[in-house]
C-alpha positions as CSV (number, residue, x, y, z in Angstrom):
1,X,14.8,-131.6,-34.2
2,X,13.0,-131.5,-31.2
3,X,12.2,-134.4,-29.0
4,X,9.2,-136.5,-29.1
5,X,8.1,-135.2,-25.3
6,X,9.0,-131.5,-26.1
7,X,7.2,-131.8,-29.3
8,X,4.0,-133.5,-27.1
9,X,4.3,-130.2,-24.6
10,X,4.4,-127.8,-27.3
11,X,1.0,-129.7,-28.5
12,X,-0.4,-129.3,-25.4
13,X,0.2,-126.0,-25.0
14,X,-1.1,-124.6,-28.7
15,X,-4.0,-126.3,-28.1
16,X,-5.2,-124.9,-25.3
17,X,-4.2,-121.6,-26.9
18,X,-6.3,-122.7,-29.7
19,X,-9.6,-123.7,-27.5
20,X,-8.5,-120.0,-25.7
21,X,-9.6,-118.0,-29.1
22,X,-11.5,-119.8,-30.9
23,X,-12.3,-118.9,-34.4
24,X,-10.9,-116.0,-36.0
25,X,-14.1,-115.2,-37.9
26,X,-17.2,-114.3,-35.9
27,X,-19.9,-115.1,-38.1
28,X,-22.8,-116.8,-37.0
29,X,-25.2,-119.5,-38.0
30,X,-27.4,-121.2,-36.9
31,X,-27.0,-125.3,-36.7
32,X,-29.5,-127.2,-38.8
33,X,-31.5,-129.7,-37.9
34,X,-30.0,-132.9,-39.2
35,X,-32.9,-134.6,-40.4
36,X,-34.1,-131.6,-42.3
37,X,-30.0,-131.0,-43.4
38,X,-30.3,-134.5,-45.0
39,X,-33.3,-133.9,-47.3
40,X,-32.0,-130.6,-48.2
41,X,-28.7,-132.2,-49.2
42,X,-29.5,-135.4,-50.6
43,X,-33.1,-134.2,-52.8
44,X,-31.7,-134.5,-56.9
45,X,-32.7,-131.4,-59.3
46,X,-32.1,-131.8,-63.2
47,X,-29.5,-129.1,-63.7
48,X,-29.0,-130.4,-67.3
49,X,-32.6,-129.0,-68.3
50,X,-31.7,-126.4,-66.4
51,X,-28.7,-125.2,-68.1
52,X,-30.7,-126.2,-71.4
53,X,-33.6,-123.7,-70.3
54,X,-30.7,-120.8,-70.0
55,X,-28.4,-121.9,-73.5
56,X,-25.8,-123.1,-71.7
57,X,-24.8,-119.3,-70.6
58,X,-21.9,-119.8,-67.8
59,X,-22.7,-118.0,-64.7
60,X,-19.4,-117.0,-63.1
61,X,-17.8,-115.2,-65.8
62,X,-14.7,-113.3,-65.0
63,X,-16.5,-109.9,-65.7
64,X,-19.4,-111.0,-63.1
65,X,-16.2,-111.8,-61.1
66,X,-14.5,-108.6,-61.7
67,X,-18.1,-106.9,-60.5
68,X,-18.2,-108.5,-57.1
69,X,-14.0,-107.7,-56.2
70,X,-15.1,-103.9,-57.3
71,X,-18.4,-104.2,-54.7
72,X,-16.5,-106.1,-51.8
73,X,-13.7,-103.2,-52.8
74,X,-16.6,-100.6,-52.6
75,X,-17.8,-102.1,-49.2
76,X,-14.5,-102.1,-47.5
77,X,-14.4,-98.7,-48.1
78,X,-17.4,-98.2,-46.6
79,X,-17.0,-99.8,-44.0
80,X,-14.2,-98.1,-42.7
81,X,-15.6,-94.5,-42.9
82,X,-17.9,-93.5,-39.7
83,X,-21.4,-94.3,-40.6
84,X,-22.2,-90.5,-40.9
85,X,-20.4,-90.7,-44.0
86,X,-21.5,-94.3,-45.2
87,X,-24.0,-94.3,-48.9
88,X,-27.0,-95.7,-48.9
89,X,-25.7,-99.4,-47.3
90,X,-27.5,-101.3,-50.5
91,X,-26.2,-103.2,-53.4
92,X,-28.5,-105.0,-56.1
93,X,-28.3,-107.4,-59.0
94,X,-30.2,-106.4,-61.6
95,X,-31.6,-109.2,-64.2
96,X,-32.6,-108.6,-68.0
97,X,-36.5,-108.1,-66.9
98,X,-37.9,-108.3,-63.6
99,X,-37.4,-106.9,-60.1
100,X,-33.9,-106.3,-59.1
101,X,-32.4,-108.7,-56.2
102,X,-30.8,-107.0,-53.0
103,X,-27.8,-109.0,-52.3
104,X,-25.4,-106.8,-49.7
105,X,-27.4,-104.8,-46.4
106,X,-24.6,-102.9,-44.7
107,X,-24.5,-103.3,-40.8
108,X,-23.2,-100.8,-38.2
109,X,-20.1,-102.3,-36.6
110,X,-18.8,-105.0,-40.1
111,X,-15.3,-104.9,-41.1
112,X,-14.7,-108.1,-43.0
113,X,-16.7,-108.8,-45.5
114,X,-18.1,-112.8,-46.9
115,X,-19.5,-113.5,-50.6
116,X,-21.7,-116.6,-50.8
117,X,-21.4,-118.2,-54.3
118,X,-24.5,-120.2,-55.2
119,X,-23.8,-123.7,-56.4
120,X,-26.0,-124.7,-59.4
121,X,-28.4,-126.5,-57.5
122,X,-29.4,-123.5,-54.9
123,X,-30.2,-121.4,-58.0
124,X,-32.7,-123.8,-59.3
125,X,-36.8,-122.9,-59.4
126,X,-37.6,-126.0,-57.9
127,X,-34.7,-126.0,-54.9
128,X,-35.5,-122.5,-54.0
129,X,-40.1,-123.5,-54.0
130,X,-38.6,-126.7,-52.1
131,X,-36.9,-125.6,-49.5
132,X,-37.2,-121.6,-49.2
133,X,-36.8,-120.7,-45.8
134,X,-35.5,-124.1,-44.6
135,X,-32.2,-123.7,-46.4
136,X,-30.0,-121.2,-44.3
137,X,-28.5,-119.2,-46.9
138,X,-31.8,-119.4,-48.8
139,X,-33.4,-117.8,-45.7
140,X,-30.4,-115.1,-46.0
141,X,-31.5,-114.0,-49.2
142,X,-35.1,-114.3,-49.2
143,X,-34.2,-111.9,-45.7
144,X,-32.6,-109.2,-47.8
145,X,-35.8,-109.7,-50.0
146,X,-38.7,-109.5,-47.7
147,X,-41.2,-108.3,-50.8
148,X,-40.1,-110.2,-53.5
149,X,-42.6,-112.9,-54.3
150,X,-41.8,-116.9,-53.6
151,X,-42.7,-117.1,-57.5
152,X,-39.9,-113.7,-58.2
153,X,-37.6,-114.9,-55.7
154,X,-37.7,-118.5,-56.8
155,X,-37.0,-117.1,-60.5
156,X,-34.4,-115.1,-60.3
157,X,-31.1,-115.3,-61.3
158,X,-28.9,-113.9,-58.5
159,X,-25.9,-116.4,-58.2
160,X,-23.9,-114.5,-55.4
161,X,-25.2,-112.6,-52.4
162,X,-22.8,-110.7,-49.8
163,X,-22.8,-110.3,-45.9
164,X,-21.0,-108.1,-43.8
165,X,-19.8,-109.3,-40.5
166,X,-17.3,-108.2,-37.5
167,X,-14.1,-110.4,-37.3
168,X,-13.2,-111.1,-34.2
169,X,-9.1,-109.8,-33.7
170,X,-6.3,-112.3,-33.2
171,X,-3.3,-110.9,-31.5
172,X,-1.8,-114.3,-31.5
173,X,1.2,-113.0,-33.3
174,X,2.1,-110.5,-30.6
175,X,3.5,-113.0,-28.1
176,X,6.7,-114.6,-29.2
177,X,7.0,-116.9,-26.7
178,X,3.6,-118.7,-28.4
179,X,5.2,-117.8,-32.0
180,X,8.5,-119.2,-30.8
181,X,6.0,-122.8,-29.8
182,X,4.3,-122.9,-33.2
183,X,7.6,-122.3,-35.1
184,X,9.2,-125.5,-33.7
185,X,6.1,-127.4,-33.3
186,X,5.7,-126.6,-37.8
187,X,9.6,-126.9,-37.8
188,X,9.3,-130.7,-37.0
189,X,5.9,-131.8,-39.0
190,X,8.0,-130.1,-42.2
191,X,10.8,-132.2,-41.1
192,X,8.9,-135.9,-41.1
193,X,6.7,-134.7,-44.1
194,X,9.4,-133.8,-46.7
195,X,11.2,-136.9,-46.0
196,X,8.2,-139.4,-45.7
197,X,6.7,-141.9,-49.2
198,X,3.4,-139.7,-48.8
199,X,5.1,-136.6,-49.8
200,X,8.0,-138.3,-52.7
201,X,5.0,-140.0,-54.0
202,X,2.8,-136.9,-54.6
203,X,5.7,-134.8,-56.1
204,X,6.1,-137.5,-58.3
205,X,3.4,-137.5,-59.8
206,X,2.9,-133.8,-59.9
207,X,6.3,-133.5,-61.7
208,X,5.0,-136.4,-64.2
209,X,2.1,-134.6,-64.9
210,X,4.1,-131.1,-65.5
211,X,6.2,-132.4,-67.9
212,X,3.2,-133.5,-69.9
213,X,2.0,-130.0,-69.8
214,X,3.1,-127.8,-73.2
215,X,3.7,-124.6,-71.2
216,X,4.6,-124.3,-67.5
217,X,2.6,-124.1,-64.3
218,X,3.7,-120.8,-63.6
219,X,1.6,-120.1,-60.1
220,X,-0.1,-121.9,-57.3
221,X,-3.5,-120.6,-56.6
222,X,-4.5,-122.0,-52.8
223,X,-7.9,-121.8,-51.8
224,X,-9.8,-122.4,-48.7
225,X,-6.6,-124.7,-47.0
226,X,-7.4,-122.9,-43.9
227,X,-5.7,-121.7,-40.7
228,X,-3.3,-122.6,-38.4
229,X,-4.7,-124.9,-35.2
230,X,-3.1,-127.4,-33.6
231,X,-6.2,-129.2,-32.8
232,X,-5.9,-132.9,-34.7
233,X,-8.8,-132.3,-36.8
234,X,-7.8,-128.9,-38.2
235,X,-3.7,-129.4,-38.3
236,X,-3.9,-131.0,-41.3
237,X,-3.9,-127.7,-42.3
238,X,-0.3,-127.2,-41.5
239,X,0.2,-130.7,-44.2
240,X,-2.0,-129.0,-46.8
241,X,0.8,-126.1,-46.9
242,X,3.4,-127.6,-46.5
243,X,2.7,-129.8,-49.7
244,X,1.9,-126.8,-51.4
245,X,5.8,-125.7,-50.5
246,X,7.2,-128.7,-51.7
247,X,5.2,-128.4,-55.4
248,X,6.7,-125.3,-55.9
249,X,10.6,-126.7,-55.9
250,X,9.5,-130.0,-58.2
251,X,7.4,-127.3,-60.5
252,X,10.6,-124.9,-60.5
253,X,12.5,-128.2,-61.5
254,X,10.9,-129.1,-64.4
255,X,10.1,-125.2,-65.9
256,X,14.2,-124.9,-66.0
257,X,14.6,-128.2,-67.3
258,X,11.7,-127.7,-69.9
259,X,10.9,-124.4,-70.0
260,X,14.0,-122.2,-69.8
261,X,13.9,-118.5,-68.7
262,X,10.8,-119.2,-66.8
263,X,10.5,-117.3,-63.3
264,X,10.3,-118.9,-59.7
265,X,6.7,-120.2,-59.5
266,X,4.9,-118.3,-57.0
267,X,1.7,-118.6,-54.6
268,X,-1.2,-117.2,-54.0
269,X,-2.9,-117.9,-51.1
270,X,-6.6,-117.4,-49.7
271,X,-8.7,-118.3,-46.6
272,X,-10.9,-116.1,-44.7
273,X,-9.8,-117.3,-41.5
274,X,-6.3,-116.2,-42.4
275,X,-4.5,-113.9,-39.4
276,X,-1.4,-112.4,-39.0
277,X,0.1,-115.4,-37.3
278,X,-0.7,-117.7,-40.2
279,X,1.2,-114.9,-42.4
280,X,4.2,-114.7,-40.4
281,X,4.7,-118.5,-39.8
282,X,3.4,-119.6,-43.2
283,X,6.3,-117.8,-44.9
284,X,8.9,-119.1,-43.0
285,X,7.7,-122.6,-44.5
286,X,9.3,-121.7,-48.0
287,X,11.3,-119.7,-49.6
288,X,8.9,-119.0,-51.8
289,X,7.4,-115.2,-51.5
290,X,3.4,-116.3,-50.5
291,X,0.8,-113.3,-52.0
292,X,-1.9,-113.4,-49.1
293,X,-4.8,-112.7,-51.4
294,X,-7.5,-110.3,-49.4
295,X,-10.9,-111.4,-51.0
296,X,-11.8,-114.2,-52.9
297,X,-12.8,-113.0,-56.1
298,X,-9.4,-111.2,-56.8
299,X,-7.9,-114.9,-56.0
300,X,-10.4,-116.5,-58.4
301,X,-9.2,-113.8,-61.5
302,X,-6.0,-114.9,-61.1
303,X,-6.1,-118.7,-62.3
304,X,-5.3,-119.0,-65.7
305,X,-3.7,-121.6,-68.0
306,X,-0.6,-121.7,-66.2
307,X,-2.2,-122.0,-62.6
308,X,-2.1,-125.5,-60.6
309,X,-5.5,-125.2,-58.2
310,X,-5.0,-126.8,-54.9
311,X,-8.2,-126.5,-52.5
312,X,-9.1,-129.0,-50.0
313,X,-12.3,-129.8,-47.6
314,X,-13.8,-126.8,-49.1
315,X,-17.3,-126.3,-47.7
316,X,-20.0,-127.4,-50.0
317,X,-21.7,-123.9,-49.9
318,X,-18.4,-122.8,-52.3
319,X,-18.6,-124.2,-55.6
320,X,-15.2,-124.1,-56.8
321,X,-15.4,-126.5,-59.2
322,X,-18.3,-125.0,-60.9
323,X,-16.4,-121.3,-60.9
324,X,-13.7,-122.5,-62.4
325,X,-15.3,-124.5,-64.9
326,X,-17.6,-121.1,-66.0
327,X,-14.3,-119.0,-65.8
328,X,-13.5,-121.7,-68.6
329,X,-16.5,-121.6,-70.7
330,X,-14.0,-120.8,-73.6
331,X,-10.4,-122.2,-73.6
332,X,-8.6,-124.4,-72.3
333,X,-8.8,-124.4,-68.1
334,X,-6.2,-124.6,-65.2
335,X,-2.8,-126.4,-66.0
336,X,-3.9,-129.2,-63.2
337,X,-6.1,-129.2,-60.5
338,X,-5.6,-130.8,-56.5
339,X,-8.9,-130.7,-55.1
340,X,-11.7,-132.2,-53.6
341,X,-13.1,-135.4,-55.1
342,X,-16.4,-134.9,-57.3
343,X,-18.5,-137.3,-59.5
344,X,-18.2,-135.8,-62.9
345,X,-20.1,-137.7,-65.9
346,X,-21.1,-136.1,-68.9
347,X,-24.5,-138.0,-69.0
348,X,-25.5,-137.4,-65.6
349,X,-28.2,-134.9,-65.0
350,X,-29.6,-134.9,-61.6
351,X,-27.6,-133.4,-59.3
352,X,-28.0,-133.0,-54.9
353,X,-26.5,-130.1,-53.1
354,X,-24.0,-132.1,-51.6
355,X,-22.7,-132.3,-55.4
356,X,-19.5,-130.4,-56.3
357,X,-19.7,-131.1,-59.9
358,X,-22.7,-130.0,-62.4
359,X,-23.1,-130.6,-66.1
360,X,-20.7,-127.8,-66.5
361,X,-17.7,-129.1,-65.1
362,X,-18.2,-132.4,-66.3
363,X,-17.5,-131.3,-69.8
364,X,-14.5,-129.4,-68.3
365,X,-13.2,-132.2,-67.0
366,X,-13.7,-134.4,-70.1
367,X,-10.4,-132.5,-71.2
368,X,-8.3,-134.0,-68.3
369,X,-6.6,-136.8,-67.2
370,X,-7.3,-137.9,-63.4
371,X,-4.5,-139.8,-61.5
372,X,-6.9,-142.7,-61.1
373,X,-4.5,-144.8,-58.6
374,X,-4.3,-144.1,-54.7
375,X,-2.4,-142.1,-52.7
376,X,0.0,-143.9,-50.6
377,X,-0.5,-144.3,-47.0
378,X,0.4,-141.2,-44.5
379,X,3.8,-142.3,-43.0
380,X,2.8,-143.6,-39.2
381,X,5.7,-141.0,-38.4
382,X,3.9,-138.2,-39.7
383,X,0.3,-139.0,-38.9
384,X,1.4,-139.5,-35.3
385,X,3.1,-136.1,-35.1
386,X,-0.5,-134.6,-37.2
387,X,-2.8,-136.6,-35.2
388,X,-0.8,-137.4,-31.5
389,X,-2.3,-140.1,-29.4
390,X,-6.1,-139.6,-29.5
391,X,-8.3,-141.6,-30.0
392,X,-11.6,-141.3,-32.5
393,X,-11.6,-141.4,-36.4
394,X,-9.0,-139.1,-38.6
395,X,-9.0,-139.3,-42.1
396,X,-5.5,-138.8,-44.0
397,X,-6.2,-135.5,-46.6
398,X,-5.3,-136.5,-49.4
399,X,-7.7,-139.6,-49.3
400,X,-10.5,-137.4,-50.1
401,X,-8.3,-135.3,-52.8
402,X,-8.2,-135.9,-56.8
403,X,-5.4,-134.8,-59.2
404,X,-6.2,-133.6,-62.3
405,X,-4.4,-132.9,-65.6
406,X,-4.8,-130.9,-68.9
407,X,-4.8,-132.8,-71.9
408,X,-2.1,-131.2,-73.7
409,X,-2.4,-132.0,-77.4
């Protein structure tokens, strides 16, 4: 293992490589106001007369799913070919009456290419007349829509749009003497995690849960657990990961000790900001063969019945929760689910944009169990080696994570 001062120049080093390039996506937008952020975050909408209005119809089925992977599929394509040769550079929504919604403009010089899911609350009348061009990805929309009315654009029902943007390249994974840095700097967080309380306690109750389960979590479905980056705030990353690693082994345990013949569970794993170094280095966590999913929609098809769901600090703009729970409309949902903690009460009705849940999930959730005690403590071991010796506030992950069951009857 390498030594506490070796491991403290390694740190040092990765992160100025990390200030050095910066994000890996280059997509830009423009910082709110936070006065006007607070209003538009914090103002309540009745979604449950909303979802009344429109008979309880889920919005993110898997065949409106399976329509946006074949247009981001159709605009990768595009984008690759010289613009000569590009189509028209314009995809729509069509609704059952009205005008039809632009939601994809091609630009000369994209190559990656972002879907923006609309929570529940950004899709409502009175959020869209509130706030119209104050809201950013409002303003987005209503861009692609400059003659659509405030009363047509307000109505419509348009739960995605897509954007195009240039990613900016990461040839971090090219130098091995950097790789060679990261590798030992990871080698030694896996080390003090796997052995820590935080980690025994977790798998514990993961393998708990399992065995409750009547048929076996046969996949991991990550989503959103980011990159790679040394930086204290964003390295937690590296923990989020390496957890996911360690599930796999107590999941295998208890599918050969309850369900024989089952395979190796595997792991599919999404994040925009994904690069070739998080590939490379990522695998050599586990033993585990990682599927690096290349759009989120494809990564959302996959969870089924059998699927654990593991997300964490997901921005508020992607309304996991509220997929999933649509996905679900029918049948029983995901096998368990470590994510982000939501308020979910069957009797509530008005709901903020900061709001992961909706009326929705709340009912989807009424078939689980949530662990409702508390996650042990990070070891001080590991959350020096996560955090180092800064000072300012750091939050432990899993403090602001919830673990959810299906009831298995």
């Amino acid at each position: 293992m390498p030594s506490a001062q070796s491991a403290q120049n390694i740190y040092a080093v990765l992160q100025d490589l990390n200030e050095e390039h910066g994000d890996d996506e280059a997509v830009e937008y423009e910082v709110e106001d936070s006065n006007q952020d607070f209003e538009v975050a914090y103002k309540p909408f009745d979604l449950l007369a909303l979802e009344e209005e429109r008979a309880h119809e889920p919005i993110f089925s898997r065949d409106l799913l399976r329509s946006i992977a074949t247009e981001v599929a159709y605009i990768t394509t595009e984008q690759i070919k010289p613009p000569s040769q590009r189509g028209k550079g314009l995809l729509q929504y069509e609704q059952f009456s009205g005008q039809p919604m632009t939601i994809w403009k091609g630009i000369s010089k994209g190559d990656s290419v972002t879907v923006h899911y609309l929570p529940r609350v950004e899709m409502h009348p009175a959020f869209r007349r509130r706030f119209g061009t104050d809201h950013e990805r409002t303003a987005l929309l209503q861009h692609l829509n400059p003659s659509m009315t405030e009363e047509a654009f307000a109505n419509h029902t348009a739960p995605y749009f897509i954007q195009s943007y240039c990613r900016t390249p990461d040839n971090m994974a090219l130098d091995s003497s950097i790789m060679d840095q990261w590798r030992a700097k990871l080698k030694r967080t896996q080390e003090l995690w796997n052995v820590s309380t935080s980690c025994s306690q977790l798998l514990r109750l993961v393998e708990g849960g399992a065995s409750q389960l009547k048929t076996p979590i046969t996949k991991i479905v990550c989503i959103g657990l980011g990159k790679l980056d040394v930086r204290p705030a964003w390295y937690q990353s590296a923990l989020q990961h390496m957890t996911v690693f360690a599930i796999t082994q107590v999941l295998d345990k208890v599918n050969q000790t309850q369900h024989p013949g089952c395979g190796r569970v595997s792991i599919l794993a999404q994040d925009p900001c994904y690069g070739e170094k998080d590939r490379i280095l990522l695998q050599e966590l586990t033993s585990t063969p990682i599927t690096f999913a290349q759009d989120d929609p494809n990564t959302l098809l996959a969870i089924d019945a059998n699927t654990l769901v593991v997300s964490a600090y997901l921005p508020l703009s992607m309304p996991l929760a509220q997929i999933v729970a649509d996905m679900f409309a029918s049948g029983k949902g995901p096998a368990m689910m470590l994510w982000d903690k939501m308020e979910a009460r069957k009797e509530k009705r008005w709901y903020r944009l900061r709001d992961r849940d909706s009326p929705r999930v709340a009912r989807m959730l009424d078939g689980y169990v949530k662990w409702l005690g508390n996650f042990v403590a990070l070891d001080e071991s590991v959350r020096k080696d996560v955090k180092g010796d800064g000072e300012g506030h750091w939050q432990y992950w899993m403090d602001d994570m919830e673990l959810w069951r299906r009831k298995d009857t």
